[in-house]
C-alpha positions as CSV (number, residue, x, y, z in Angstrom):
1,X,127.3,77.3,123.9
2,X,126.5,77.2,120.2
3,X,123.8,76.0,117.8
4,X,124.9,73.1,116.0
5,X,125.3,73.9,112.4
6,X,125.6,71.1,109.4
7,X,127.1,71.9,106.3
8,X,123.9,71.9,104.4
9,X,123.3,72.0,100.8
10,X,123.8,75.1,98.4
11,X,120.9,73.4,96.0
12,X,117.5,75.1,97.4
13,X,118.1,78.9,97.9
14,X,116.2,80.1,100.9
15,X,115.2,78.2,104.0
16,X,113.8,74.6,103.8
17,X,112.8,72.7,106.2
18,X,112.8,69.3,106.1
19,X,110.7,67.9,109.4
20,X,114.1,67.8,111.0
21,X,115.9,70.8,111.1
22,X,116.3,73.7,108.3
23,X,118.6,74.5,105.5
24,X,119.5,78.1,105.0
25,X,121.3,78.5,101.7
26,X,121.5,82.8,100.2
27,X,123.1,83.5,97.0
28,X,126.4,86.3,97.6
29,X,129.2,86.6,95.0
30,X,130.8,89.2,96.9
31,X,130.3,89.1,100.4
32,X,133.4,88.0,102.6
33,X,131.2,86.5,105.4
34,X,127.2,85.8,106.0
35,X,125.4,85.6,109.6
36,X,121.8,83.9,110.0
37,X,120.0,85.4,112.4
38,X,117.6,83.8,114.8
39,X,114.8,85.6,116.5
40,X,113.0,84.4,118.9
41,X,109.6,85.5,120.3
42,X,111.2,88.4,122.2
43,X,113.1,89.5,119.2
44,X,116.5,88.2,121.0
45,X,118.5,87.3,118.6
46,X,121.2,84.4,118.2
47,X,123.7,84.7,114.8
48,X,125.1,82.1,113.4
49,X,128.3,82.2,111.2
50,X,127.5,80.1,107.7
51,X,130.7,78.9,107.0
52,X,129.9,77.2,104.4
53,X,130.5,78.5,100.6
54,X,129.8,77.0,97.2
55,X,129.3,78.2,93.7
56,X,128.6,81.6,95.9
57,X,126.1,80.2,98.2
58,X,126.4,80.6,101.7
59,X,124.6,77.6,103.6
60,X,124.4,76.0,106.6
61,X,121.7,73.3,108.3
62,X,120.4,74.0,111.7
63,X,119.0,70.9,113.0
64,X,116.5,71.5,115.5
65,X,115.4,75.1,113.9
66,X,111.4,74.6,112.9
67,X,108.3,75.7,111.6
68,X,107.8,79.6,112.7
69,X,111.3,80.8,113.3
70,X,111.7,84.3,112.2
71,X,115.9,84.9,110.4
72,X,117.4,87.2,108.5
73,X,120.7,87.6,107.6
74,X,124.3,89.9,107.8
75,X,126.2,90.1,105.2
76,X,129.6,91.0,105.7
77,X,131.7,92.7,102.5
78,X,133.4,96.0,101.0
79,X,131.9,99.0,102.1
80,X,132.5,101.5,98.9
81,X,129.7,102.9,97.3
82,X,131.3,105.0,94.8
83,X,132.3,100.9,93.7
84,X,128.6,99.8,94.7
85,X,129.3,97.7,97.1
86,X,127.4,98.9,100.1
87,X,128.0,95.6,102.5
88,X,126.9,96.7,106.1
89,X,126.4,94.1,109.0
90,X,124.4,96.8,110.9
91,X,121.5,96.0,109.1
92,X,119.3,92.9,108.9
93,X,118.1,92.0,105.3
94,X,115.3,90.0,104.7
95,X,116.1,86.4,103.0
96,X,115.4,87.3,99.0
97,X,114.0,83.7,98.2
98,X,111.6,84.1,101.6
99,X,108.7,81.8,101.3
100,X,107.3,84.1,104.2
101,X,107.8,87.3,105.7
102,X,106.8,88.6,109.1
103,X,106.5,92.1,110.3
104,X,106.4,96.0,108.5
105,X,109.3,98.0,108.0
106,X,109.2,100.8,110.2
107,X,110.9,104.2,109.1
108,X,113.8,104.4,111.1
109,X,117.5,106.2,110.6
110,X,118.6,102.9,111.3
111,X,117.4,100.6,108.5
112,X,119.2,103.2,106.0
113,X,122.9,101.8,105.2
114,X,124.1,105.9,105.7
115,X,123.9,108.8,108.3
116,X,120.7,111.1,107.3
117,X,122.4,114.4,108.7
118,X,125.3,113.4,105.5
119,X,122.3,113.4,103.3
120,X,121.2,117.2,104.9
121,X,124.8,118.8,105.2
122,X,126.6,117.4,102.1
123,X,124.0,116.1,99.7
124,X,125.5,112.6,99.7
125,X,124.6,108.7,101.0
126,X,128.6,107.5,100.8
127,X,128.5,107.5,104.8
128,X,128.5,104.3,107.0
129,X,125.4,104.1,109.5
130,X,126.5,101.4,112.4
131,X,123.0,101.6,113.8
132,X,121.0,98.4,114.3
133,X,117.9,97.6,111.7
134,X,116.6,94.6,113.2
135,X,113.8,95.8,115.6
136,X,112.4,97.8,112.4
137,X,112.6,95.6,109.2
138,X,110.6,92.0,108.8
139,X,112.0,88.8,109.4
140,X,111.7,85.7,106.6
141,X,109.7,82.6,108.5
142,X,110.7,79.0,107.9
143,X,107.6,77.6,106.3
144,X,106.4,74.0,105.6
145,X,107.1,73.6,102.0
146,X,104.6,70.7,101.0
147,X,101.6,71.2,99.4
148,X,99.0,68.6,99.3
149,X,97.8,69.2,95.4
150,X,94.3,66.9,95.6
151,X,94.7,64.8,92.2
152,X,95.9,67.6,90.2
153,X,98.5,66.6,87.5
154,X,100.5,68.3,84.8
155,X,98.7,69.0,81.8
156,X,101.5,66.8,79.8
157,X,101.0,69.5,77.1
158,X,103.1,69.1,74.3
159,X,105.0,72.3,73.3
160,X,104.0,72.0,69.7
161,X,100.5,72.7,71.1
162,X,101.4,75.3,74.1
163,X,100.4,78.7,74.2
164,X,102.3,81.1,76.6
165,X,100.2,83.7,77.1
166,X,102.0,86.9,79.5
167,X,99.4,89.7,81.0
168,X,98.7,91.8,83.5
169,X,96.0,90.5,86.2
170,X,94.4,93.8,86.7
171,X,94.2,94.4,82.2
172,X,92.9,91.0,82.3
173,X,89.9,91.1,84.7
174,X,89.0,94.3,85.8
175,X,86.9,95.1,82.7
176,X,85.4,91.3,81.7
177,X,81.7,91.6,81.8
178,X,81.4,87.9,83.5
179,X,83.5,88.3,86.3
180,X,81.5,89.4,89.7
181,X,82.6,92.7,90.8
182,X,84.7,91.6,93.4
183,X,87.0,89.4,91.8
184,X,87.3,92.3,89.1
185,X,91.3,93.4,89.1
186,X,92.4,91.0,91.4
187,X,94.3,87.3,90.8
188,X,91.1,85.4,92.4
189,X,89.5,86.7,89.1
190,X,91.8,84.9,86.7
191,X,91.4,81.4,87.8
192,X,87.3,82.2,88.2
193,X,84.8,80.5,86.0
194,X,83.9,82.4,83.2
195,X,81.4,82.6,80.4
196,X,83.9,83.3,77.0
């Protein structure tokens, strides 16, 4: 028997969960088909076709699928790298617009998309590796979304009056003479009070 899937919406790339079930929605102008995969706390995994399609966006709404479940995704597609397309279903990617990821990529032969002996004999990646990357890559996590943000509004700033100011975090604190050591080069140290 299998998982009940909705269409969804295309609108909020990623997964989203609603206190219901969860949207999956990934972004794909070439891909021919997409599976979501479902781990559980075994690492079993249960895929689940999106059939839906839409400006490009695969989606699909699980209802039922919470807080905690661990997905990735197959994409199905051409497999011709001298083209660039390097579609392979072997191997797991993580969700791109992840709110959360799970796990540590572990250097394997399989999470590469080509044979490593190719690589050694001929000097070339334009071979087709059909071994499974799932048990060695990370996994997105569905996450609750909300954010509780205490009072806090938007500054209403007009843009006559806006300065857009684009740094580095560790150029910006690492050296500032009122910043405690160990917020020195790190983002904790931009929001910190200061002194200037």
């Amino acid at each position: 028997m299998g998982m009940q899937v909705w269409p969804g919406h295309p609108h909020l790339l990623g997964a989203n969960w609603d206190g219901s079930g969860t949207n999956f929605a990934l972004f794909s102008e070439n891909a021919t088909a997409v599976d979501l995969c479902l781990f559980d706390q075994q690492g079993l995994e249960t895929r689940v076709a999106l059939q839906e399609v839409e400006n490009y966006v695969w989606h699909g709404y699980l209802p039922g699928v919470g807080l905690g479940q661990r997905y990735g995704f197959r994409v199905h597609g051409p497999y011709q790298p001298e083209t660039g397309d390097r579609f392979n279903p072997h191997k797991l990617l993580i969700d791109p617009y992840a709110r959360a990821v799970e796990g540590d990529v572990q250097l394997e032969p399989a999470i590469f998309g080509y044979n490593m002996a190719t690589i050694v004999r001929d000097n070339t990646d334009l071979s087709f590796a059909d071994s499974d990357s799932a048990p060695y890559v990370p996994k997105g996590v569905v996450v609750d979304p909300s954010f509780d943000w205490d009072g806090d509004r938007h500054p209403n700033t007009p843009w006559h009056r806006t300065i857009i100011y684009e740094t580095h975090v560790k150029g910006i604190t690492q050296r500032h003479p009122s910043l405690p050591a160990p917020l020195r080069g790190h983002l904790c140290g931009v929001g910190a009070p200061r002194d200037d």
